[in-house]
C-alpha positions in Angstrom: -38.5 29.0 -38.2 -41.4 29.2 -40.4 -41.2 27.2 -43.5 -42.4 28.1 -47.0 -44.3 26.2 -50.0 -46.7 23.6 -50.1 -46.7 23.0 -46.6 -48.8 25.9 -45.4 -51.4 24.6 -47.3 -51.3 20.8 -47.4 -54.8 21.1 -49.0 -53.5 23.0 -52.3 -52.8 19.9 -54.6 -56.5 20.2 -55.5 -56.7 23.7 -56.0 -56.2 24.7 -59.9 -52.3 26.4 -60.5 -50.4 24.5 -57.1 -48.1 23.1 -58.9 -46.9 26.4 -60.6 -46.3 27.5 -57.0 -43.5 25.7 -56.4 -41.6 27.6 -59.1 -42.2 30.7 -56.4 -38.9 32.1 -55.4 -40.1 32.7 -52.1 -40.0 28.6 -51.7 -36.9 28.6 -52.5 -35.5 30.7 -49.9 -37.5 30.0 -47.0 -36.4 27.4 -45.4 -34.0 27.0 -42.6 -30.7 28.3 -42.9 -28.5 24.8 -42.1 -26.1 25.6 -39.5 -22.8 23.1 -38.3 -22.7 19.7 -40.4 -25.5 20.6 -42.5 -23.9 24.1 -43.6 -22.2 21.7 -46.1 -24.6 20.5 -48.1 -25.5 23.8 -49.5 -22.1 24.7 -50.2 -21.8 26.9 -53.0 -17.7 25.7 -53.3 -18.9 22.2 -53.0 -22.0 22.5 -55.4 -19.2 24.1 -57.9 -16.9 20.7 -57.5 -19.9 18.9 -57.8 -20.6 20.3 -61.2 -17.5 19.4 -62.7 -17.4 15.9 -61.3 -20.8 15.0 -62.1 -21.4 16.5 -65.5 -18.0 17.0 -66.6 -15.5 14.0 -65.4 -18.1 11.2 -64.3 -20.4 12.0 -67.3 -17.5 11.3 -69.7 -16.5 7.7 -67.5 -20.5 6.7 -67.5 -21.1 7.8 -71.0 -18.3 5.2 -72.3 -19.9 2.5 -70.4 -23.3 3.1 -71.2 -25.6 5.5 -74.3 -27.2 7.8 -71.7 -30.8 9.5 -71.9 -33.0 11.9 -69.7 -36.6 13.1 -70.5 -37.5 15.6 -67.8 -41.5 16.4 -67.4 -41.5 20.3 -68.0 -42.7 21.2 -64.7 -39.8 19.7 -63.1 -37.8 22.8 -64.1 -40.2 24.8 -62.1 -39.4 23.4 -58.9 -37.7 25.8 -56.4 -36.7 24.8 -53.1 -36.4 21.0 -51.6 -38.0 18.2 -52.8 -38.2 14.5 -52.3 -37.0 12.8 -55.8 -38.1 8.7 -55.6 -36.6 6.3 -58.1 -36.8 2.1 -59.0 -33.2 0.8 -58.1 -31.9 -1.3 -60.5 -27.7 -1.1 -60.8 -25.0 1.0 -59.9 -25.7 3.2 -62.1 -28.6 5.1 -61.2 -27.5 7.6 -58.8 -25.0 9.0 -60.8 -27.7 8.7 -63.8 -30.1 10.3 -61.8 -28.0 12.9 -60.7 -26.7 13.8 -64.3 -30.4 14.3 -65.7 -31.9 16.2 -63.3 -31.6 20.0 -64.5 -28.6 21.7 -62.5 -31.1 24.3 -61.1 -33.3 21.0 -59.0 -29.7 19.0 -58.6 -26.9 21.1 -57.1 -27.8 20.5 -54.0 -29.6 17.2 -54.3 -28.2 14.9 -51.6 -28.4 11.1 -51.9 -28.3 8.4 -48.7 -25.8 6.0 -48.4 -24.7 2.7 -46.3 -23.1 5.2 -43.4 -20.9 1.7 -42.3 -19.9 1.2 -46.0 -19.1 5.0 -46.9 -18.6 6.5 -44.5 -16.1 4.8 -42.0 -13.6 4.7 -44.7 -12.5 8.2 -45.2 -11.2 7.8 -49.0 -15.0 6.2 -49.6 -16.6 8.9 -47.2 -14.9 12.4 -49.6 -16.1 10.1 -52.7 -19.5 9.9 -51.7 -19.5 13.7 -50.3 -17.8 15.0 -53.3 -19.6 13.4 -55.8 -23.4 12.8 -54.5 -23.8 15.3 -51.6 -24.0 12.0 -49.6 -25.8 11.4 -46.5 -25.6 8.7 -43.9 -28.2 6.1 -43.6 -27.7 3.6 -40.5 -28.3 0.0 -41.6 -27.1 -1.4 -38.2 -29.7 -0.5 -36.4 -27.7 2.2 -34.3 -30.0 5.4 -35.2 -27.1 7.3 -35.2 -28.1 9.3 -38.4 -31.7 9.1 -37.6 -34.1 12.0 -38.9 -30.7 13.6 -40.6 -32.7 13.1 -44.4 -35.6 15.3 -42.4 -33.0 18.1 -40.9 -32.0 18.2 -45.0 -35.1 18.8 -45.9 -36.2 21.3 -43.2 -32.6 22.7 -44.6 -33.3 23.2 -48.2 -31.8 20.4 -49.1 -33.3 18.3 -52.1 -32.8 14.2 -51.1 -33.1 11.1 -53.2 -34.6 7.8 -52.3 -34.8 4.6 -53.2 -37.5 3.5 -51.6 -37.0 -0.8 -52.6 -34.3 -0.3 -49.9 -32.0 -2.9 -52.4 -31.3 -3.1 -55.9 -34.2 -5.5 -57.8 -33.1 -8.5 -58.6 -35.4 -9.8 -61.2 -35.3 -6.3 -63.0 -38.9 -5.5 -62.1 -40.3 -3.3 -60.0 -40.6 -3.9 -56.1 -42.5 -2.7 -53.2 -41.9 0.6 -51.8 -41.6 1.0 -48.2 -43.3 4.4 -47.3 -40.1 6.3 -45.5 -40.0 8.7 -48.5 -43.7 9.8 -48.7 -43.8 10.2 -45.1 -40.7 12.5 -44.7 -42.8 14.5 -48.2 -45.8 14.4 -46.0 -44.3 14.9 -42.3 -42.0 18.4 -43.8 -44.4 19.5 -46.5 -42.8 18.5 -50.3 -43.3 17.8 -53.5 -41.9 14.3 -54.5 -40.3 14.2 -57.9 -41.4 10.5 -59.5 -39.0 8.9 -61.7 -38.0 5.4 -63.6 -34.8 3.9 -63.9 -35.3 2.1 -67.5 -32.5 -0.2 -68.8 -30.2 -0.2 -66.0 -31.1 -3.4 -65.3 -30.2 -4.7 -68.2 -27.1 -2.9 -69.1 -25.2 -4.0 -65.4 -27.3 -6.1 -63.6 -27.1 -6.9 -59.4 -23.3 -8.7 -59.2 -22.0 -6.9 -62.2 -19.3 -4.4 -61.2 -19.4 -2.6 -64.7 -21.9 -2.5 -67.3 -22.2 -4.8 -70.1 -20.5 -4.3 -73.4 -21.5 -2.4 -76.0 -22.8 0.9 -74.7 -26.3 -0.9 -73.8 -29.2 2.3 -73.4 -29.9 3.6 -70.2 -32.4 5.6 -69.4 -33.8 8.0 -66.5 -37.7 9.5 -67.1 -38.6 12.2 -64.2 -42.2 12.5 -63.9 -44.7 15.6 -63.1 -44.3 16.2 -59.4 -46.8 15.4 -56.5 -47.8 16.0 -53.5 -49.9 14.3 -51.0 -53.7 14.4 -50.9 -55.5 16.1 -47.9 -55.4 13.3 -45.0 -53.7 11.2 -47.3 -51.7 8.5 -45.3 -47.6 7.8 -46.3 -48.6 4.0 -47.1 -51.7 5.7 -50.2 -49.2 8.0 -50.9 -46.4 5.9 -51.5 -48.9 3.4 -53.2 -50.1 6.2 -55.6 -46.2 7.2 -56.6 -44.8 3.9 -56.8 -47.9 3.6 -59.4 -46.3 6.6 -60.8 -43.2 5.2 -60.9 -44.2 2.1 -63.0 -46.2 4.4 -65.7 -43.2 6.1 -66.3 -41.3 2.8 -66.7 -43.9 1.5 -68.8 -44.5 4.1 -70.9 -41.1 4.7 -72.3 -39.5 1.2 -71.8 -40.1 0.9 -75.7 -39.1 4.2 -76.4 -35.5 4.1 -74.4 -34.4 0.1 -75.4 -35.7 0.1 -79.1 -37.9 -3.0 -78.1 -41.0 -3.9 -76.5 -40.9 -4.9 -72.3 -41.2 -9.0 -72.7 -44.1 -8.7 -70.4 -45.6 -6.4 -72.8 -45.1 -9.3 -75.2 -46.1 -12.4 -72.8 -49.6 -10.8 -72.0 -50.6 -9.6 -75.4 
């Protein structure tokens, strides 16, 4: 089936109003209707659970752990249709963070990869992950079992998160970004959606199984979205929004914490 948006003209991020295109209804719906397993990740029923775990119970749990904070880039709310949304990975917290923020419209269908031995063997862990994060397997065993699923998503209509460290940091700063991500942006024709994890880190830290006392600040900051350059390779592209990535981080570290980044401080 034909598909719709910026992939029928990969040459359109230089042309003036692109981004405004993806706000076209059309991109929305023209995708490819997911049939068998993938019917259910654009369950209406489930989206609908989904909303009242998310934004009503699990916002309450995360919001008594940590002070919570989104700043959306307006054209975000434009987007219609799937999208690729890349994020630093700092605790356990930012899926669920990342999920809250997002405006409903971009999120209710956003689907987020997870250790398929982990999650998904258990079946208690398995509804968790399904219920709460639309969750899709990723194979870390080397099987391939799952592999190209996060592309058939896509192709499907179906929004996906990445974290493209592959780990959580452990020095709270920013890592490499292996280029799976911008090629699956690239390979189906999406917009990626940048955005920065700020203060996770700090507020529950890799080994921590809850966040630190006192309701530390935690922010999420989703960028203007992009899409990749004419002939532009996955390792530029994914060079150019992990870039992204650390602007955003930069830019509102201050803002979110209440205190200059101490490597802000050390190189002053």
């Amino acid at each position: 089936m034909a598909e719709q948006g910026p992939r029928q003209d990969p040459r359109g991020e230089r042309k003036p109003g692109l981004l405004a295109s993806l706000s076209a209804r059309s991109r929305g719906e023209g995708w490819e209707a997911p049939e068998g397993d993938l019917a259910k990740y654009r369950s209406r029923s489930r989206s609908a659970l989904r909303f009242v775990l998310q934004r009503g119970v699990f916002r309450l749990v995360v919001g008594a752990a940590i002070t919570p904070r989104a700043i959306v880039h307006r054209r975000v709310r434009t987007v219609r249709g799937p999208f690729v949304l890349v994020a630093n990975h700092s605790s356990h917290t930012d899926a669920p963070m990342l999920a809250q923020g997002l405006p409903w419209a971009q999120a209710r269908y956003l689907s987020t990869g997870v250790a398929a031995d982990y999650f998904f063997r258990v079946w208690y862990r398995r509804i968790f992950v399904r219920a709460l994060f639309n969750a899709f397997p990723i194979d870390r065993d080397g099987s391939r079992k799952n592999s190209g699923f996060s592309r058939r998503l896509l192709r499907s209509g179906v929004p996906i998160l990445v974290f493209p460290e592959g780990t959580r940091q452990q020095t709270g700063r920013i890592g490499s970004f292996k280029p799976g991500g911008a090629a699956l942006a690239i390979g189906v024709g999406v917009p990626v959606i940048p955005a920065a994890m700020v203060g996770a880190y700090e507020a529950m830290p890799k080994g921590r199984s809850w966040p630190v006392p006192g309701r530390p600040p935690v922010g999420v900051v989703y960028g203007e979205p992009m899409l990749a350059e004419e002939g532009e390779s996955a390792v530029a592209f994914t060079a150019r929004i992990r870039d992204r990535v650390q602007s955003l981080y930069d830019d509102h570290y201050e803002e979110i914490l209440g205190h200059p980044h101490p490597g802000t401080e050390e190189s002053a």
